[in-house]
ZANUKOL-203524 format. One line per 8 residues: their letters; for each residue z, y, x of N, C-alpha, C. Coordinates in Angstrom, 3 decimals. Layout:
REM ZANUKOL-203524
A> Z,Y,X,Z,Y,X,Z,Y,X  ...
//
This chain:
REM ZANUKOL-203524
XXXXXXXX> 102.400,118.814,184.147,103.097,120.090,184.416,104.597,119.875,184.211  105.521,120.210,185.153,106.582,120.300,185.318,107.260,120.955,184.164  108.547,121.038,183.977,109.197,121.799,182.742,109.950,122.973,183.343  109.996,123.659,184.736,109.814,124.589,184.860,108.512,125.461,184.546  107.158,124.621,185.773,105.603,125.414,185.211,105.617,125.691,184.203  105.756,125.007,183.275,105.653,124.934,181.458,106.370,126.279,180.955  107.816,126.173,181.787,108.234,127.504,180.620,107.742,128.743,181.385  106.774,128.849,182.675,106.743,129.829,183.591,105.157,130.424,182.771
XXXXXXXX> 104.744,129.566,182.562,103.338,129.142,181.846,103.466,130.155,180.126  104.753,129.684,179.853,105.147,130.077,178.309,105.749,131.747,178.693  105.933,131.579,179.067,106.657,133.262,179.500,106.155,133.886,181.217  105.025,134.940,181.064,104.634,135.564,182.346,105.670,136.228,182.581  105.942,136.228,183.678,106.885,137.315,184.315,106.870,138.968,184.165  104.975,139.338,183.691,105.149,140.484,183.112,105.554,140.913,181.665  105.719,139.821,180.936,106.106,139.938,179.983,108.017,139.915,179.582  108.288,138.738,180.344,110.104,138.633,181.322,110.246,140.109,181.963
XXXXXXXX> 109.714,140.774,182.998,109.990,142.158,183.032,109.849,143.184,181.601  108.655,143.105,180.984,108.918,144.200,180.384,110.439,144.195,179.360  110.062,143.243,178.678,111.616,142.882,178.028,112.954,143.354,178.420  112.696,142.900,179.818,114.243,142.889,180.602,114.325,144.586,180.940  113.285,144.997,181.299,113.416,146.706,181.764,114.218,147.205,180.433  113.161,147.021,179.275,113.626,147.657,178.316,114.992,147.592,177.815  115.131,146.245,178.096,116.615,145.940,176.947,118.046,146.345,178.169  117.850,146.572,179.589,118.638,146.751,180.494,118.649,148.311,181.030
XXXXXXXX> 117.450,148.459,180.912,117.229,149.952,181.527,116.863,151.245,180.674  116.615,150.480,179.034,116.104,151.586,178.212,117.110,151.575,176.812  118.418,150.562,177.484,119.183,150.716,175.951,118.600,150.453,174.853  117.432,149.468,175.096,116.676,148.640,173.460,117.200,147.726,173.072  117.306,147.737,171.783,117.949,146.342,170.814,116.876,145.369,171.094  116.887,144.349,170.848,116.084,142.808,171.308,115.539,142.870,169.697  115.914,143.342,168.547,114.917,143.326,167.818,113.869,144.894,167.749  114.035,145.909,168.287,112.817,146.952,168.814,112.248,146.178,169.685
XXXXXXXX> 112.924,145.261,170.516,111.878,145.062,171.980,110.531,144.123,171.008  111.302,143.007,170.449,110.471,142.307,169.442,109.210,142.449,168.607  109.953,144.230,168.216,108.456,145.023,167.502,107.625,145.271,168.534  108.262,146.007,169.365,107.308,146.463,170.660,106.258,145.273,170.865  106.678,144.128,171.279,106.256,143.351,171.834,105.368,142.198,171.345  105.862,142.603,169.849,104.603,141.878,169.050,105.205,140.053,169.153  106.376,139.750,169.214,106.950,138.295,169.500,108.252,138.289,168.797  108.453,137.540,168.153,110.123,136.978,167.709,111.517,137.264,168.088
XXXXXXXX> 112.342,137.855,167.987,113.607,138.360,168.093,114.219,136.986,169.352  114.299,135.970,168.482,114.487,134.853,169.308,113.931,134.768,170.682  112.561,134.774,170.431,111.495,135.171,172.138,112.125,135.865,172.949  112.632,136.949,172.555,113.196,138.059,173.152,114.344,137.548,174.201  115.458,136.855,173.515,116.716,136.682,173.710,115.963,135.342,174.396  115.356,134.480,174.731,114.622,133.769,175.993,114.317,134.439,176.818  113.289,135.094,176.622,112.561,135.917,177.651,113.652,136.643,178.267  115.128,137.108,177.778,115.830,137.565,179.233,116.732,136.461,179.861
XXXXXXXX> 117.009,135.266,179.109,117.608,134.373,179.787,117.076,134.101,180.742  115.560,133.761,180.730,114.664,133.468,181.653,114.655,134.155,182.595  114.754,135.629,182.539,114.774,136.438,183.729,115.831,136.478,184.396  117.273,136.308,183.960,117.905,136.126,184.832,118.018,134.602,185.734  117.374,133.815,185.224,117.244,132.530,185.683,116.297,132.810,187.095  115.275,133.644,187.273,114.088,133.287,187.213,114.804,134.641,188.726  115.477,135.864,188.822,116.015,136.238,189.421,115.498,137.974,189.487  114.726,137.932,188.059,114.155,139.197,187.928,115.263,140.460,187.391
XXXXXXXX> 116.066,139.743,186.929,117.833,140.325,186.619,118.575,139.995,187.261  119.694,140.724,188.021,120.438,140.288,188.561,121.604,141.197,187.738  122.629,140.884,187.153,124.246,141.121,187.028,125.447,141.205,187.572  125.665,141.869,187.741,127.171,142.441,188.583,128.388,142.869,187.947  129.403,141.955,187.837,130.413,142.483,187.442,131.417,142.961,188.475  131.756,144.201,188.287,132.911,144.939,189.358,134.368,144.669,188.696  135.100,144.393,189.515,136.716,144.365,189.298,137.375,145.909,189.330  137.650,146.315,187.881,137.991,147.338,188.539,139.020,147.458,189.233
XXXXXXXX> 138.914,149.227,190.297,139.860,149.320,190.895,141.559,148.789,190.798  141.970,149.459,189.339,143.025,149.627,189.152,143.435,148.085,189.253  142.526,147.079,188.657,143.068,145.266,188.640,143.204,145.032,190.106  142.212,145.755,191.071,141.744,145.156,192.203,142.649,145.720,193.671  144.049,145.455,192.657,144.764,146.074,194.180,144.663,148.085,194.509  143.887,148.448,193.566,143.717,149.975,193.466,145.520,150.602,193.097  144.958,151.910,192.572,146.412,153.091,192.484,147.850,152.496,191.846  147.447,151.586,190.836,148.187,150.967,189.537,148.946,149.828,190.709
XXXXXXXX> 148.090,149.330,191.130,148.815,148.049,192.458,149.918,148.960,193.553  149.081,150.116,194.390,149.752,150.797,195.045,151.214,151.148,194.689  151.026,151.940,193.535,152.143,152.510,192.879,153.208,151.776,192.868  153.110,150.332,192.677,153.957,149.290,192.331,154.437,148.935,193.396  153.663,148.665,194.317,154.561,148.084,195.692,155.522,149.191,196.330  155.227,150.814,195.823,155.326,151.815,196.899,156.816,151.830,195.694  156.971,151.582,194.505,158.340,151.899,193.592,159.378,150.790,194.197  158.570,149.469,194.307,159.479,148.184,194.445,159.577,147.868,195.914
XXXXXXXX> 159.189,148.503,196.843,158.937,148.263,198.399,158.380,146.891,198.533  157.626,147.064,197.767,156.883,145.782,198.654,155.779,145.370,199.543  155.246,145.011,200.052,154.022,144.871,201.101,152.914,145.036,200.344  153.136,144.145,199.501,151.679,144.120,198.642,151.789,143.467,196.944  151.120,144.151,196.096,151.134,143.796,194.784,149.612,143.568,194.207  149.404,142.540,193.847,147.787,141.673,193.081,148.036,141.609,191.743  147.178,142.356,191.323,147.358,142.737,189.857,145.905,141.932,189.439  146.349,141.407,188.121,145.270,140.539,186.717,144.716,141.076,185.701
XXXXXXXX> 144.116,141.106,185.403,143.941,141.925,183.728,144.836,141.559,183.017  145.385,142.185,182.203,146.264,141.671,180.984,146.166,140.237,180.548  147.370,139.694,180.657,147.174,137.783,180.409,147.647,137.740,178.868  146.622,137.240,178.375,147.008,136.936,176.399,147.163,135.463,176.800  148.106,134.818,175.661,147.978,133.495,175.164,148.875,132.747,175.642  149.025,131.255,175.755,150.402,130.883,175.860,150.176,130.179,177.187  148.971,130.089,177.831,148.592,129.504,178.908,148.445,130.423,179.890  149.671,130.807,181.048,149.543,131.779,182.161,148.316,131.346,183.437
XXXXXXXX> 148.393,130.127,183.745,148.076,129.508,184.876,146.647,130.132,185.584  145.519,129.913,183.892,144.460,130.460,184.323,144.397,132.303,184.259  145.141,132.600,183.893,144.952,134.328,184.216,145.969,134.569,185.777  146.895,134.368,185.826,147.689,134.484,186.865,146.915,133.803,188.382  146.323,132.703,188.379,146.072,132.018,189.194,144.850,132.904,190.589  143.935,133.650,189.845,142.807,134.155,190.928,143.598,135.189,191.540  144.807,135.746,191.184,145.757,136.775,191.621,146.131,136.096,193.036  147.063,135.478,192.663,148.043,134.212,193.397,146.678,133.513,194.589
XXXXXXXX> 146.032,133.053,193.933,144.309,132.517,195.202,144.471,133.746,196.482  144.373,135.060,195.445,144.064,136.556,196.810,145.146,137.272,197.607  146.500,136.246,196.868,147.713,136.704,197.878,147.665,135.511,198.610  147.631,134.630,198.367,147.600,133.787,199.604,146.593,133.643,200.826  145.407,134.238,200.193,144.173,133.829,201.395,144.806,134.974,202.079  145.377,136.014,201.665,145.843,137.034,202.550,146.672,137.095,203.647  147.624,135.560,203.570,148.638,135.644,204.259,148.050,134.780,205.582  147.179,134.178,205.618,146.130,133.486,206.888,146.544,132.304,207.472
XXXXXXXX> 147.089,131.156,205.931,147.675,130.087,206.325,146.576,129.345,207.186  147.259,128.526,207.982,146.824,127.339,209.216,147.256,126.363,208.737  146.673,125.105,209.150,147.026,123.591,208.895,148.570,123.461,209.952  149.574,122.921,208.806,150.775,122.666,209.427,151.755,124.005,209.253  151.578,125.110,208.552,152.300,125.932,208.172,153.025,125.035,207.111  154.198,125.901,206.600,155.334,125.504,205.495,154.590,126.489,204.500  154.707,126.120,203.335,154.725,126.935,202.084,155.813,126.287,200.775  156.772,127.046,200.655,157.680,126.692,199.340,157.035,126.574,198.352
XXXXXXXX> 157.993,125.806,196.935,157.150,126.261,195.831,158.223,125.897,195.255  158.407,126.909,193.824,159.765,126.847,193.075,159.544,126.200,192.195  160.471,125.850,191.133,160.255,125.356,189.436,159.786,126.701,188.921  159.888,125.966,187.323,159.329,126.814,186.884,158.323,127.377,186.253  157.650,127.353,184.645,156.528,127.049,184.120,155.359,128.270,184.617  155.970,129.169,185.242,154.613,129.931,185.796,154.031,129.150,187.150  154.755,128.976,188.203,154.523,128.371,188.986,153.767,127.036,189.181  154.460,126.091,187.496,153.807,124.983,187.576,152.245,125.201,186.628
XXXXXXXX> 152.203,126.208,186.399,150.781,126.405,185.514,149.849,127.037,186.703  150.176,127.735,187.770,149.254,128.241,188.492,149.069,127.048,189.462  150.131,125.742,189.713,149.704,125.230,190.997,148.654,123.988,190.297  148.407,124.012,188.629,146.999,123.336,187.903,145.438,123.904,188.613  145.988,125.184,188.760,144.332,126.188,188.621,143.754,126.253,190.206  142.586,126.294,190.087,142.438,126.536,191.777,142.946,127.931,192.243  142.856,127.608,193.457,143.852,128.487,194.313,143.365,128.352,196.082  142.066,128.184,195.671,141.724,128.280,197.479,142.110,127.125,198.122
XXXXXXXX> 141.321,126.337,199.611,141.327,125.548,200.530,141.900,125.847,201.397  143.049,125.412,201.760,144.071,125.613,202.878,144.491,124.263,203.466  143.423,123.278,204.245,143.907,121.990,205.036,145.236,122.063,205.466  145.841,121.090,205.353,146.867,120.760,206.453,148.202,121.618,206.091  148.085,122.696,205.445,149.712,123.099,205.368,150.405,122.206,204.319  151.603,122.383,204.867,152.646,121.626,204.162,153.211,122.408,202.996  153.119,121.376,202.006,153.940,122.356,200.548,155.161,121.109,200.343  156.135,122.445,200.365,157.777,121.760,199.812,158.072,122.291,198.838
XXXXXXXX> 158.996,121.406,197.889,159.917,121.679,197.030,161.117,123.400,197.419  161.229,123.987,196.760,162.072,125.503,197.373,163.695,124.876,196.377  163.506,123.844,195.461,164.608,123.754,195.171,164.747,122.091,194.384  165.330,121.594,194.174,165.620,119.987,193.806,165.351,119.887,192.551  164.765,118.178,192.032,164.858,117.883,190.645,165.740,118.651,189.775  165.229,118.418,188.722,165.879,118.558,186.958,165.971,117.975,185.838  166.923,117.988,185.570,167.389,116.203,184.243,166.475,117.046,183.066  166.245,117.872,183.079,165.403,118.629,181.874,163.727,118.022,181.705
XXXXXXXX> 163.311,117.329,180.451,162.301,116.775,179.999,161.087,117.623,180.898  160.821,118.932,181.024,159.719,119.627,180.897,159.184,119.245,182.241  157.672,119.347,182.359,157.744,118.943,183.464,157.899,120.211,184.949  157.689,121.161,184.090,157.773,122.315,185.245,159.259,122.789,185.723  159.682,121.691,185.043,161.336,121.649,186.252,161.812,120.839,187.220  160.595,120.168,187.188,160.405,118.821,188.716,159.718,119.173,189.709  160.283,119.958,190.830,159.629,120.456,191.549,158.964,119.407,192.254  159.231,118.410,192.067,158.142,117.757,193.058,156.569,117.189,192.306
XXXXXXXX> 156.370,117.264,191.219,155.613,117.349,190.452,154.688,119.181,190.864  155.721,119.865,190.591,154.558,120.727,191.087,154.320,120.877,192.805  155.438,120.629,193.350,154.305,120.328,194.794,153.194,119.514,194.716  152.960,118.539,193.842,152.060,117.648,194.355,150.836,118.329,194.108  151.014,119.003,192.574,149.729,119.719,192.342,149.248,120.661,192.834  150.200,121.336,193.478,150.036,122.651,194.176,148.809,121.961,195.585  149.495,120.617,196.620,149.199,120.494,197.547,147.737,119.675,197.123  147.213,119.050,196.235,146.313,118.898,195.855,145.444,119.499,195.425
XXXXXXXX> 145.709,121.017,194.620,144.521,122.199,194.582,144.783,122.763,195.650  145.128,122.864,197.088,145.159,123.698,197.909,144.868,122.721,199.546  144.636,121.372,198.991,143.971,120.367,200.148,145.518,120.254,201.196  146.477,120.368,200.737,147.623,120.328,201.601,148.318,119.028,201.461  149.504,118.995,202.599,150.042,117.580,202.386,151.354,117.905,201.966  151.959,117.272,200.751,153.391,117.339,199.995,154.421,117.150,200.591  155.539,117.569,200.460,157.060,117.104,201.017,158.019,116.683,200.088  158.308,115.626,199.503,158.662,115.589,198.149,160.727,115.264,198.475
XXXXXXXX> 161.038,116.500,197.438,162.487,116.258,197.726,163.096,115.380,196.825  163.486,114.459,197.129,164.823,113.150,196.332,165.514,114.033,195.817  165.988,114.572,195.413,167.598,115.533,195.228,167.839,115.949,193.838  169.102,116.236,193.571,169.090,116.611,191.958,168.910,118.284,192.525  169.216,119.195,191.321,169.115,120.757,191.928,170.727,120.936,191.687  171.877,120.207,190.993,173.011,120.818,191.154,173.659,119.277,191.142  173.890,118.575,192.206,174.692,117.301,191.926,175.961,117.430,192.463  177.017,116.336,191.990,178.700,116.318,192.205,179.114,116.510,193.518
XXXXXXXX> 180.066,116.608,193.462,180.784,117.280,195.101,180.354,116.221,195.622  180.466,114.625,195.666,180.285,113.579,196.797,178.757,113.778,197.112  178.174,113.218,196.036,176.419,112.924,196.275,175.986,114.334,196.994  176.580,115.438,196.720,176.096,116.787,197.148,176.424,116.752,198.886  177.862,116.161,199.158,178.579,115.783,200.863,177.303,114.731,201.450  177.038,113.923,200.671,175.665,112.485,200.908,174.642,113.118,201.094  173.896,113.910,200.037,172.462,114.482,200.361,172.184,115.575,202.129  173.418,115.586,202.776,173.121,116.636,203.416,172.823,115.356,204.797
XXXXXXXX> 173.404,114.459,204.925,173.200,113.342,205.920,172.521,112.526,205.295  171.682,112.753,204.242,170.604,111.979,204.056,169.484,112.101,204.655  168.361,111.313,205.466,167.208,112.212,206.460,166.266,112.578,205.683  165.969,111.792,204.646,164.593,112.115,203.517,164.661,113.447,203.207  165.927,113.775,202.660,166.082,115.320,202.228,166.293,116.111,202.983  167.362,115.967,204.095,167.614,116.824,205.481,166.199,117.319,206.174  165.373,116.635,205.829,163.885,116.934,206.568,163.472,118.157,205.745  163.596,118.172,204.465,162.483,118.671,203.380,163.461,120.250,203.395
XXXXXXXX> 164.735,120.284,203.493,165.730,120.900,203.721,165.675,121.693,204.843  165.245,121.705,206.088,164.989,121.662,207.371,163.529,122.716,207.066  163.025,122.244,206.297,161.301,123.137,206.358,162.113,124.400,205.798  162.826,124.558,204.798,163.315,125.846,204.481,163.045,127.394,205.570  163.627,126.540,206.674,163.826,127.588,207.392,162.650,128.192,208.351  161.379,127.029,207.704,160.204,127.555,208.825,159.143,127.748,207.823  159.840,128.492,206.544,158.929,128.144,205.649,157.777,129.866,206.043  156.657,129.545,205.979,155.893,130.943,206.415,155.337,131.444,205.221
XXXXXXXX> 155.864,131.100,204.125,155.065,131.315,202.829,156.040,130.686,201.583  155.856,131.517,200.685,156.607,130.669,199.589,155.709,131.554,198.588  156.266,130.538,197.520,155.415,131.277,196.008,156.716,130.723,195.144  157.516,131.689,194.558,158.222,131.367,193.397,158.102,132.395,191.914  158.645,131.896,190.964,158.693,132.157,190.026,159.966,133.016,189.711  159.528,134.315,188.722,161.451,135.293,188.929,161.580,134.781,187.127  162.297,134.329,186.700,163.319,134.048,185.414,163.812,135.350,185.213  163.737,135.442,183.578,164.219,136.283,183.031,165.607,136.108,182.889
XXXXXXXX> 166.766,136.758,182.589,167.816,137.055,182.372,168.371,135.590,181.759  168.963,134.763,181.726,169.441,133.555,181.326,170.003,133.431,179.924  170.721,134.328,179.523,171.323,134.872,178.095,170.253,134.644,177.124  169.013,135.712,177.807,167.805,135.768,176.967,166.747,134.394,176.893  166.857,133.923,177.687,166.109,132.619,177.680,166.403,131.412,176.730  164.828,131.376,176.010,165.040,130.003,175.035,165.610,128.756,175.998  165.307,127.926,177.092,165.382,127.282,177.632,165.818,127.855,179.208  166.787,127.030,179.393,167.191,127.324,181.007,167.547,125.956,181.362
XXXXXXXX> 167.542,125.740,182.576,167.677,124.027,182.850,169.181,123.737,182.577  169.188,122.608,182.498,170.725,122.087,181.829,171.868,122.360,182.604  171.571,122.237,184.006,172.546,122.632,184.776,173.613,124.007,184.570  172.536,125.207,184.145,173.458,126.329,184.050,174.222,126.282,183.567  175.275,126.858,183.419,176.608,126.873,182.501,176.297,128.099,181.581  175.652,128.475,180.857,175.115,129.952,180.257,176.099,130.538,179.393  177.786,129.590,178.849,178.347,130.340,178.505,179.914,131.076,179.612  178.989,130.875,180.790,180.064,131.417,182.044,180.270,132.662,182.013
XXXXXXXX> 180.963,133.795,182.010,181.146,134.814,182.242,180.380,135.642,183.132  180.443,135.357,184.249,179.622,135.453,185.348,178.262,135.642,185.347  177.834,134.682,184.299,175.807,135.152,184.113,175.770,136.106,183.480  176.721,136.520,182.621,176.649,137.640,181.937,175.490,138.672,182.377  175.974,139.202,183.946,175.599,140.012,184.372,174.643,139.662,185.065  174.007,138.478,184.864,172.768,137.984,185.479,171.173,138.626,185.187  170.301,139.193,185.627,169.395,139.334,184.823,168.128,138.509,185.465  168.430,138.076,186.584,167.122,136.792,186.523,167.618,136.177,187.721
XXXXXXXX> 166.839,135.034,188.178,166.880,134.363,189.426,165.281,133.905,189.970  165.897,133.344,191.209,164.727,132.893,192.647,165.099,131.697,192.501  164.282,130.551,192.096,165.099,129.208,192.746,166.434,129.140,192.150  166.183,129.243,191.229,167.962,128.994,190.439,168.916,129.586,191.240  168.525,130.788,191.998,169.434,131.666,192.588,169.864,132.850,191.974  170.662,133.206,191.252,170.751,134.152,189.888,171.598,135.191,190.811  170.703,136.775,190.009,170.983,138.355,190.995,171.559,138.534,189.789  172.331,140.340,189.917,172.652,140.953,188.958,171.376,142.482,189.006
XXXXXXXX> 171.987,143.297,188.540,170.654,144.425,188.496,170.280,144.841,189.849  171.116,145.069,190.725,171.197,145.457,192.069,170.681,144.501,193.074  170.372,143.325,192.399,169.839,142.343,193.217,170.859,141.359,194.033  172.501,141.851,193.801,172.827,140.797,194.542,173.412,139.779,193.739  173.503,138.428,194.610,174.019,136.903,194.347,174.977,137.155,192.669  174.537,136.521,192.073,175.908,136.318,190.963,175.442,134.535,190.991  177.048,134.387,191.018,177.801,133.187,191.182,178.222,132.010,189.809  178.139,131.043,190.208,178.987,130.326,188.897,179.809,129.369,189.313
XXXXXXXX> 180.811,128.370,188.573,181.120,127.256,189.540,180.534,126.208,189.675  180.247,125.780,190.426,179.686,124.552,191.248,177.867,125.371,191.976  178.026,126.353,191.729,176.977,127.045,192.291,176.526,127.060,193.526  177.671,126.389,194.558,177.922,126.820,195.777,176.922,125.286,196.369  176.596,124.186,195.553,176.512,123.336,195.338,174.894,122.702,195.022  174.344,124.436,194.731,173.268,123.934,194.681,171.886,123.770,195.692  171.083,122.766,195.520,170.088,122.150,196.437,169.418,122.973,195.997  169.091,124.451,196.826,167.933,125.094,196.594,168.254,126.342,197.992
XXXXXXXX> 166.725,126.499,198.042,166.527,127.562,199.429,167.446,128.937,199.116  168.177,129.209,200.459,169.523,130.192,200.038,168.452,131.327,199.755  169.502,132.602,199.001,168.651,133.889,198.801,168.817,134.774,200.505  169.260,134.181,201.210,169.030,134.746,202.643,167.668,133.773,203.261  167.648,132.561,202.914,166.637,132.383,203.333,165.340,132.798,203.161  165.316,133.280,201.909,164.539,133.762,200.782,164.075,134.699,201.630  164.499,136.112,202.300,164.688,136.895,202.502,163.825,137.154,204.279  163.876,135.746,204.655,163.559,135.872,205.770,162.276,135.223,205.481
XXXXXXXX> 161.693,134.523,205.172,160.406,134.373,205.053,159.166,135.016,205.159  158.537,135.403,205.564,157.323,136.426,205.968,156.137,136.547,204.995  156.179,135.906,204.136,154.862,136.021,202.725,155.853,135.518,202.103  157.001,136.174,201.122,157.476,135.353,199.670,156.504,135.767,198.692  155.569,135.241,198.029,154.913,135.588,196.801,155.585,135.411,195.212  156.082,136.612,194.645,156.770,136.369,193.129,155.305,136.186,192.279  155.715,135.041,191.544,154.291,135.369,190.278,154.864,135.413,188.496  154.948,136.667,188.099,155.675,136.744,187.124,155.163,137.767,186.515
XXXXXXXX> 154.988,137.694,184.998,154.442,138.133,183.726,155.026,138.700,182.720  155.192,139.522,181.845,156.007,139.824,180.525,156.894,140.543,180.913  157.077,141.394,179.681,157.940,142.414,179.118,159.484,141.882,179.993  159.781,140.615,178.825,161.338,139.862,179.211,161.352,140.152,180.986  160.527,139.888,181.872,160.636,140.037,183.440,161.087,140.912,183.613  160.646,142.157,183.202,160.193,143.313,183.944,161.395,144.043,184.835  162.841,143.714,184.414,164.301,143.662,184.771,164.357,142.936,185.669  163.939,141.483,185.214,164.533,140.604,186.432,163.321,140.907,187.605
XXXXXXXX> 161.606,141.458,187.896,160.978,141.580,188.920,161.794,142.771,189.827  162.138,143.704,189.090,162.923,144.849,190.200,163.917,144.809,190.500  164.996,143.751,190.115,165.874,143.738,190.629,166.124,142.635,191.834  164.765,141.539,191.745,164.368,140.795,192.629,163.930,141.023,193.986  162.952,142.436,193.845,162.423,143.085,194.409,163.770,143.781,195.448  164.689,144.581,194.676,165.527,145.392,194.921,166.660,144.135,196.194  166.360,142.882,195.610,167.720,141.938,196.756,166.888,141.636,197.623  165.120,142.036,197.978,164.274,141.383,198.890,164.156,140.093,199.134
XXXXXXXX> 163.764,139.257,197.920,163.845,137.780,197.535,162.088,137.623,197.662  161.295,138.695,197.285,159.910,138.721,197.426,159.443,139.401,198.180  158.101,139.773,199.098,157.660,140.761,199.240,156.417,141.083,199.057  156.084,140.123,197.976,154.395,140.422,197.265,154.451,139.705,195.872  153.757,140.654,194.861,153.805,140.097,193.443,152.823,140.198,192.867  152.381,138.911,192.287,151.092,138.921,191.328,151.746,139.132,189.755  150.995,140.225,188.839,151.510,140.154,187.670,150.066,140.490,187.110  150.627,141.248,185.881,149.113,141.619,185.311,149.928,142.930,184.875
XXXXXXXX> 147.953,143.967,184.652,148.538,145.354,184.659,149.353,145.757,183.376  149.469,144.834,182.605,150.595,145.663,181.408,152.401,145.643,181.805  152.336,144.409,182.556,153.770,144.118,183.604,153.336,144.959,184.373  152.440,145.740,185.081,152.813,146.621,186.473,153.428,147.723,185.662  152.538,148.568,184.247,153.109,149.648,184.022,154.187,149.571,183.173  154.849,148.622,182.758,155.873,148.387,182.632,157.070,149.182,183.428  156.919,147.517,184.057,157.460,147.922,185.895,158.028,149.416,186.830  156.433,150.092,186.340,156.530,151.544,186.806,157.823,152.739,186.234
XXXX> 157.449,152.487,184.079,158.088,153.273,183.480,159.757,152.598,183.909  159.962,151.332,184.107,161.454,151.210,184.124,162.027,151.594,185.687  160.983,151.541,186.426,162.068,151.884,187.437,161.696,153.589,187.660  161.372,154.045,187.085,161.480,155.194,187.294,162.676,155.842,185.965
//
């Protein structure tokens, strides 16, 4: 006898039903069912494993509305104009990737990539934690860098590191950019007649998809890549950026020097893109998502619902 027969043998199915009715349909504790049943507490807590094995239980978990793109989602796109907002359950812990990520999976299957589309992808530790997690089968599109290396240790400031991962959970083929993200006036005159980068540079503008990450206010940030100048005047009034493209509240450009300089997709390009996906979390955001929103750098955002009602109370 097989070691299925055996346990089918050890547990009748009328006995797997009665259990399961009771403890599912009659609100019984597994030790009443036990008395009832004249068998071991333990037995019990088999006898429904078994049934759902066995297919005499079936379980359904519903998303609720409000996570699932419902009123709480609505509300948000209809305050921030945006197309569309994919809301998470509340993300605890210091690891975004796996809460953020099934969000980010349902904005993209949405946008109806084809093999050989462009998709950006920014720095950035949200970005580089979601392009770990799966995220759906999309053959053949191309994932680029949205903005150049970073002399900064971490690795979620090498964008080409997270293209790779991105294009590897998503079955795509990489575009990897050579480039620093803010290099000297010459090498910066060099990189533009360089073809390796001129190519990767070039997808910018056919990009049909992007996914970046919105930075909180720079002032406020433990870490910002080395490049910034953070005691410039000018960021002052910064409260987040796209691609190391830094807005003020109103959403437009704030500037620094050598800014003009940097290897990253312009915020007009930004702008023209037809799926920009923001994926951004926390309190610290919640400034820099609407004012992101407000320069039309995005036009779909995955967050989670304690950032949507956030979101809601500040811009109202």
């Amino acid at each position: 006898m097989n070691a299925d027969a055996a346990q089918e043998a050890r547990f009748p199915q009328e006995l797997m039903y009665a259990a399961a009715s009771q403890y599912y349909l009659q609100d019984a504790t597994q030790a009443d069912i036990a008395k009832r049943l004249g068998v071991s507490r333990a037995t019990v807590s088999r006898l429904l494993t078994e049934a759902r094995r066995q297919g005499i239980v079936e379980i359904k978990v519903h998303r609720p509305e409000r996570l699932a793109g419902g009123h709480l989602a609505s509300q948000v796109a209809d305050v921030l104009n945006l197309d569309r907002v994919h809301l998470v359950p509340k993300v605890s812990g210091p690891a975004l990737g796996p809460w953020l990520a099934p969000g980010l999976a349902k904005a993209l299957a949405a946008v109806g990539l084809e093999s050989g589309d462009v998709v950006l992808v920014s720095s950035g530790s949200t970005v580089y934690e979601c392009a770990r997690e799966g995220l759906g089968r999309f053959p053949g599109v191309r994932i680029a860098p949205a903005v150049g290396g970073q002399q900064d240790p971490q690795p979620w400031f090498q964008t080409n590191e997270t293209t790779r991962l991105f294009a590897e959970q998503v079955g795509g083929v990489p575009h990897y950019l050579y480039a620093p993200a803010l290099p000297g006036p010459e090498l910066f005159y060099s990189l533009q007649h360089e073809p390796s980068v001129r190519r990767v540079m070039d997808l910018w503008a056919h990009a049909r998809c992007a996914v970046v990450g919105v930075g909180s206010p720079p002032l406020m940030r433990q870490v910002v890549p080395a490049f910034v100048p953070r005691e410039e005047p000018s960021l002052r009034r910064a409260v987040g950026d796209v691609c190391s493209r830094f807005f003020d509240r109103d959403g437009d450009p704030v500037g620094y020097p050598g800014s003009e300089r940097l290897v990253a997709a312009g915020l007009e390009e930004l702008r023209r893109i037809p799926h920009s996906i923001a994926v951004a979390v926390g309190a610290e955001k919640v400034v820099s998502i609407i004012a992101g929103a407000r320069g039309g750098y995005f036009n779909r955002l995955v967050t989670d619902a304690l950032t949507a009602e956030s979101i809601l109370a500040a811009a109202r």
